[in-house]
C-alpha positions in Angstrom: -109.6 28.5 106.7 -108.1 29.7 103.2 -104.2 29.4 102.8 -102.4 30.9 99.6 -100.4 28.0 97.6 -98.8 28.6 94.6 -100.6 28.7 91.6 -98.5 29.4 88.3 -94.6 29.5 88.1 -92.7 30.1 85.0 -89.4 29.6 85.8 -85.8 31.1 84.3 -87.2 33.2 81.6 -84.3 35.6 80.2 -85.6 39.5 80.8 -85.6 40.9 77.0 -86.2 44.3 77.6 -87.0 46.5 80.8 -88.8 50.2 80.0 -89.1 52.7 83.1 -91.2 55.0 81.5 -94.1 52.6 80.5 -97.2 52.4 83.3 -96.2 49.2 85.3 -96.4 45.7 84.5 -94.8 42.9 83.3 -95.2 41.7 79.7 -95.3 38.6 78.9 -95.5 36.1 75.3 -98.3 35.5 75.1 -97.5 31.6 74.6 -95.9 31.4 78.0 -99.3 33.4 79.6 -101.2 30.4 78.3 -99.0 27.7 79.0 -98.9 28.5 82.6 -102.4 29.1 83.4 -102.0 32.9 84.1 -104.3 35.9 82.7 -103.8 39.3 81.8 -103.8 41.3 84.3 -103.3 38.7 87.2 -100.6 39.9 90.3 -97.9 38.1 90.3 -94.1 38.4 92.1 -91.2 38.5 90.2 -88.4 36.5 91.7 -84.8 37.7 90.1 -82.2 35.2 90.0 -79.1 37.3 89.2 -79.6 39.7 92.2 -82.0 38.6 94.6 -85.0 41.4 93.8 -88.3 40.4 95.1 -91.5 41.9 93.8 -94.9 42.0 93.0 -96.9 43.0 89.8 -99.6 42.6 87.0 -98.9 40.7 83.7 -100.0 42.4 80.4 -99.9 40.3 77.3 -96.8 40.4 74.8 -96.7 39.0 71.3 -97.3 35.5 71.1 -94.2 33.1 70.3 -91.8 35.9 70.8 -90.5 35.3 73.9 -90.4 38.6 75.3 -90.6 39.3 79.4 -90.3 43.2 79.8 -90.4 44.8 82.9 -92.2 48.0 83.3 -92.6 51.1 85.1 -90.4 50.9 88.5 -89.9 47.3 88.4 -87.8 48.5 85.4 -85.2 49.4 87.9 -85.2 46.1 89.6 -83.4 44.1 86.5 -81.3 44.3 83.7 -81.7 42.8 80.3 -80.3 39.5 80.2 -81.1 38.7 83.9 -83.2 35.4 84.9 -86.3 35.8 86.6 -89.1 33.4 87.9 -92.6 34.5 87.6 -94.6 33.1 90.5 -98.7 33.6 91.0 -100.3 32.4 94.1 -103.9 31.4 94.7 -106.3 31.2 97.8 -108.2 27.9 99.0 -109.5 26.1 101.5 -107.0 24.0 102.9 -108.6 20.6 101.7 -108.8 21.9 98.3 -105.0 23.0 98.6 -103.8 19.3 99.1 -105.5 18.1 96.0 -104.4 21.3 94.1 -101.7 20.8 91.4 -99.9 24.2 90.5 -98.7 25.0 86.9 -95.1 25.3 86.4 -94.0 26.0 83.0 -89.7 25.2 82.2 -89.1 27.8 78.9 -85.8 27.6 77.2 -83.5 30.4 78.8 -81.8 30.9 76.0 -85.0 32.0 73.9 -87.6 32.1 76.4 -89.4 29.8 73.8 -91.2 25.9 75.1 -89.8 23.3 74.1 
């Protein structure tokens, strides 16, 4: 039996920017991609703080150590700049491999979206 556990959470990074007319995505520094063990192009659900939005995308790389989180295409319309989001990826595993499994969760500065 395979459960999904979590995997990767950023959590309470400042939106920067959100663009309805790109493809889709999110973008993400690249610092903060590394930092929490994600990859481009991995799904992930967006979790927004400020109005209770739940969804699911891909990440795309942003700049590194610029602290930008943009949100593309339609998930445009489910933030505003300035809003605080948590970026949550999931994986699948046996169950025995689940309890040994430790997630990564990443604590960026708000303020900046930067590590401390």
């Amino acid at each position: 039996m395979n459960i999904e556990v979590l995997k990767s959470k950023i959590h309470r990074v400042k939106v920067t920017g959100a663009d309805l007319n790109y493809i889709g995505s999110v973008t993400i520094d690249q610092t903060l991609i590394d930092a929490a063990n994600l990859i481009v192009g991995e799904k992930v659900q967006i979790v927004n703080i400020n109005n209770g939005e739940r969804f699911e995308t891909y990440v795309i790389s942003g700049k590194k150590d610029s602290g930008e989180i943009v949100l593309n295409g339609p998930a445009a319309r489910k933030v505003a700049k300035d809003d605080i989001i948590i970026i949550i990826s999931y994986a699948s595993m046996n169950f025995e491999e689940a309890k040994r499994f430790e997630p990564t969760v990443i604590f960026p500065d708000e303020s900046n979206n930067r590590l401390n």
